[in-house]
N, C-alpha and C positions, 0 to 999 in steps of 0.2 A: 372698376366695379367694386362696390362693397356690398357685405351678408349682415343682412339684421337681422337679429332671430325672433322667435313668434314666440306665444304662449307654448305653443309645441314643439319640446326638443328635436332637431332636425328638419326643420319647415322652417327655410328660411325667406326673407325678400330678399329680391336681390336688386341690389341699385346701379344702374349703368353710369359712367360717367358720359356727360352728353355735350358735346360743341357745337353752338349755337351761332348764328349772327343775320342777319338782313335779310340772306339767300337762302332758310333753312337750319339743317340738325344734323349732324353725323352723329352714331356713336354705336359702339363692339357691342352686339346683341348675345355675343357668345364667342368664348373660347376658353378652350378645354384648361389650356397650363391655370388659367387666371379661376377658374371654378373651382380645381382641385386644391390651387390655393388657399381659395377664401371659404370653402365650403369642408374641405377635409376628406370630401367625398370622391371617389375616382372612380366614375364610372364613362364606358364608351356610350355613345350614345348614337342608336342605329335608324332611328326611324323620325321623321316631324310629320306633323298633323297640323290642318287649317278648317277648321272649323266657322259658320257664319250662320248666325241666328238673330232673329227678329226680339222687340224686349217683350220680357214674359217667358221666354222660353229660359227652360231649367235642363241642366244636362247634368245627370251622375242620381247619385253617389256612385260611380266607378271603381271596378277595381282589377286585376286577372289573381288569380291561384296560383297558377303557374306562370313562367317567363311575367314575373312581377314586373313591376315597371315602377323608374323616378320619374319624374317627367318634372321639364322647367314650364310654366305657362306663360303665356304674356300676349299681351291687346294690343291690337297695331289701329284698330276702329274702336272707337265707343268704348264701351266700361261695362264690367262685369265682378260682380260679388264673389268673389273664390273660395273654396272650400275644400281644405285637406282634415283629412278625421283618423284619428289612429285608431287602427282595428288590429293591432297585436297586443292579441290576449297576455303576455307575460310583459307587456308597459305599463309603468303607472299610470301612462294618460289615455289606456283604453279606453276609447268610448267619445274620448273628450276630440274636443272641433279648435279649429282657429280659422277665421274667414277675413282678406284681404279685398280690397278693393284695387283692380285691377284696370287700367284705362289708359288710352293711347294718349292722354296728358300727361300724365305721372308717369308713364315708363316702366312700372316696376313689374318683375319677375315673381311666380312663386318658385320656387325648388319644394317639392313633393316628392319626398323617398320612396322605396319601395315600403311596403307593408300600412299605407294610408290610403284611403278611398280618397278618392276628389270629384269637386261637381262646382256647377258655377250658375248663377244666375245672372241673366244679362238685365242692367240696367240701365240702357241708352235705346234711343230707338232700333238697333240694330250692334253687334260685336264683330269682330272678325277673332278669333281666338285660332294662336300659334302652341302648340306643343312639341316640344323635344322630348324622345322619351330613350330611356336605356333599355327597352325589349321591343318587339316587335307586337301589334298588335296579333292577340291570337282570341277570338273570337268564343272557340271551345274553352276557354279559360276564364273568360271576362263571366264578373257577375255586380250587382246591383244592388244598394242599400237601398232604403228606402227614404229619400229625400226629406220628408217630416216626420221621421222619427222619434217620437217625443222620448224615448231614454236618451238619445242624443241631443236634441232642443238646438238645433240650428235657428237661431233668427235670421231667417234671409228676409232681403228688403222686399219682400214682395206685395207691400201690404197695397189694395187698393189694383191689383192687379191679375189680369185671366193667366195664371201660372199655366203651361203649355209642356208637355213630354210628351216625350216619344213612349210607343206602345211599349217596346223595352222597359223603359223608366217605371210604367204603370206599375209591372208587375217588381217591381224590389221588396226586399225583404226586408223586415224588421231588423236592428245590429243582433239581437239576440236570435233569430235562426240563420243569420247569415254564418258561412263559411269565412274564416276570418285567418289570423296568421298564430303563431307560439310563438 
């Protein structure tokens, strides 16, 4: 596996190597020694998530307060526009996005640290979306940007399409009332 890095310091892809031949694909979707390697980062990782949404549906901008979360993402179905955003107010890149295209062709991984919202837009007829994450979901903690925030200026590819949230999502907040990190 190799770590590319993004416009965002610590928001890496992550590339699997993959062995291929007539019958199929093998290849290490994760493991710990070769992460902490390439990535620098050493965190346990307690909980995964599977997610599966129809195209048009938008999930995030995500984030918790507390028991922060990294979380690796990756497509086993279809294809999805990714999105990590740094919301620690003492980063130069507060504010700022980097968005990945994510799809069970390409393979690739985000790594999303703690202290960055993330949200994804699915564009295939359907996603299946995998997350590992270093905290546990905690519910009383999670909160929610607002997906089209124009001080942020996400171009998600959504154009020409009935974008779909959850009642959750509706309500997000602007980056600038949201509860964010130092």
């Amino acid at each position: 596996m190799k770590a590319n890095p993004t416009a965002l310091p610590g928001v890496l892809i992550l590339e699997p190597q993959v062995f291929g031949d007539s019958r199929g694909f093998f290849f290490e979707s994760f493991n710990q020694k070769v992460f902490v390697e390439i990535t620098g980062a050493n965190f346990n990782f307690v909980q995964d998530g599977h997610s599966k949404s129809g195209k048009g549906v938008l999930r995030g901008l995500h984030y918790q307060i507390q028991q922060t979360q990294g979380k690796i993402v990756r497509v086993t179905r279809g294809s999805v526009f990714d999105v990590a955003v740094d919301i620690r107010k003492s980063s130069a890149n507060f504010g700022k996005w980097v968005g990945v295209e994510l799809s069970e062709e390409n393979r690739r991984q985000l790594w999303i640290p703690p202290g960055f919202a993330h949200g994804f837009a699915v564009t295939s007829e359907s996603a299946d979306v995998l997350y590992k994450m270093t905290e546990n979901y905690a519910p009383q903690h999670e909160r929610c940007i607002l997906w089209n925030d124009p001080a942020i200026g996400i171009r998600w590819p959504v154009q020409g399409l009935e974008v779909q949230l959850s009642a959750k999502d509706q309500q997000g907040v602007p980056l600038a009332l949201a509860t964010t990190f130092d």
